[in-house]
C-alpha atoms as one frame of an Amber mdcrd trajectory, in Angstrom:
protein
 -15.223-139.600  55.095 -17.197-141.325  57.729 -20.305-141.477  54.798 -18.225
-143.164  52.301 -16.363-145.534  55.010 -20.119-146.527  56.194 -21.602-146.561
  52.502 -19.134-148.531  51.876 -19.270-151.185  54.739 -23.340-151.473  53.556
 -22.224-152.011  50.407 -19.682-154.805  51.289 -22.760-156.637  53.057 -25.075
-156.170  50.635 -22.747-157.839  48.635 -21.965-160.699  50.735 -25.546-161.378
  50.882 -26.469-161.621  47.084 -23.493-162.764  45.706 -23.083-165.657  48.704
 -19.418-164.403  49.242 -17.063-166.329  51.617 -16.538-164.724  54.815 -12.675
-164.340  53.678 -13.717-162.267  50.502 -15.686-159.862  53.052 -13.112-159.775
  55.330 -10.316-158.972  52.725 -12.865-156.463  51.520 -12.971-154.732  55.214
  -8.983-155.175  55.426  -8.755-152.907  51.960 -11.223-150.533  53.517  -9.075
-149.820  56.462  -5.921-149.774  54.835  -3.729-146.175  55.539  -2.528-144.941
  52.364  -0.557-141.808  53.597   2.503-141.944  53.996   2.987-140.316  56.979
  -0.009-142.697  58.336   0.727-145.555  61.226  -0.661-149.100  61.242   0.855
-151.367  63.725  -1.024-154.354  65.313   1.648-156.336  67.498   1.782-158.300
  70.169   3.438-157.502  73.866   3.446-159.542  77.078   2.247-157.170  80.018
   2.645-158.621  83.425   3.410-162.307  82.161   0.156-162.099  79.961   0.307
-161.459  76.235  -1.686-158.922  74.766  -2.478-156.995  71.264  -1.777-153.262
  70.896  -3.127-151.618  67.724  -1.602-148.473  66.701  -3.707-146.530  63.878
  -3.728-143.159  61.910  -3.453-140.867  59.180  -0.335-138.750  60.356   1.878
-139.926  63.162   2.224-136.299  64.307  -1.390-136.148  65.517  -2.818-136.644
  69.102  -2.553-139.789  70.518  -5.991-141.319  71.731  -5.433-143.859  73.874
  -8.160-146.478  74.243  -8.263-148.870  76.904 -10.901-151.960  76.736 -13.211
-152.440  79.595 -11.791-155.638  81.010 -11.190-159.622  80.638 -14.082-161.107
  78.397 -14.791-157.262  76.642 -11.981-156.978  73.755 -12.412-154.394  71.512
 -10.535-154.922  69.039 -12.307-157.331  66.969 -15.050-154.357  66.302 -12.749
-151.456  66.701 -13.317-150.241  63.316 -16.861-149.673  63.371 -15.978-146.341
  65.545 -12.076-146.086  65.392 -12.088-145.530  61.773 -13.007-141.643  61.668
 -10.646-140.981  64.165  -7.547-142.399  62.585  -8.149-138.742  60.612  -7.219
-136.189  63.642  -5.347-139.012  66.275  -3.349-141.585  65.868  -5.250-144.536
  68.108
């Protein structure tokens, strides 16, 4: 899974390089890439205020009924989700993240 998922990201770049594709066309490419098509999978992405302050929460995987992985960032200025992907992906398979 994680071979296709990156084969497939190299393949989306490659493409956005010789073809000149907009930076929406590679993004919707990414967005069909992630998508969870089971339908016990979980794909939230909402936002919550948390002590006055409004935040995203992302909530990601496969089957509901697996482990939850919690992931917390590493501070103001170091958001994660914006490149989440590139190593949340293969673990949307055994935990929801």
């Amino acid at each position: 899974t994680l071979f296709v998922f990156l084969f497939s990201l190299a393949s989306i770049q490659l493409a956005a390089q010789t073809n000149h594709s907009s930076a929406n066309e590679v993004q919707s490419l990414l967005g069909e890439l992630r998508e969870i098509h089971t339908p016990q999978g979980i794909d939230i992405l909402d936002q919550i205020v948390l002590n006055g302050a409004k935040q995203w929460i992302s909530i990601r995987g496969r089957d509901k009924a697996n482990p939850v992985l919690l992931i917390l960032h590493g501070g103001p200025a170091s958001p994660l989700l914006p490149v989440s992907w590139a190593f949340q992906t293969p673990w949307e398979e055994f935990f929801t993240v």
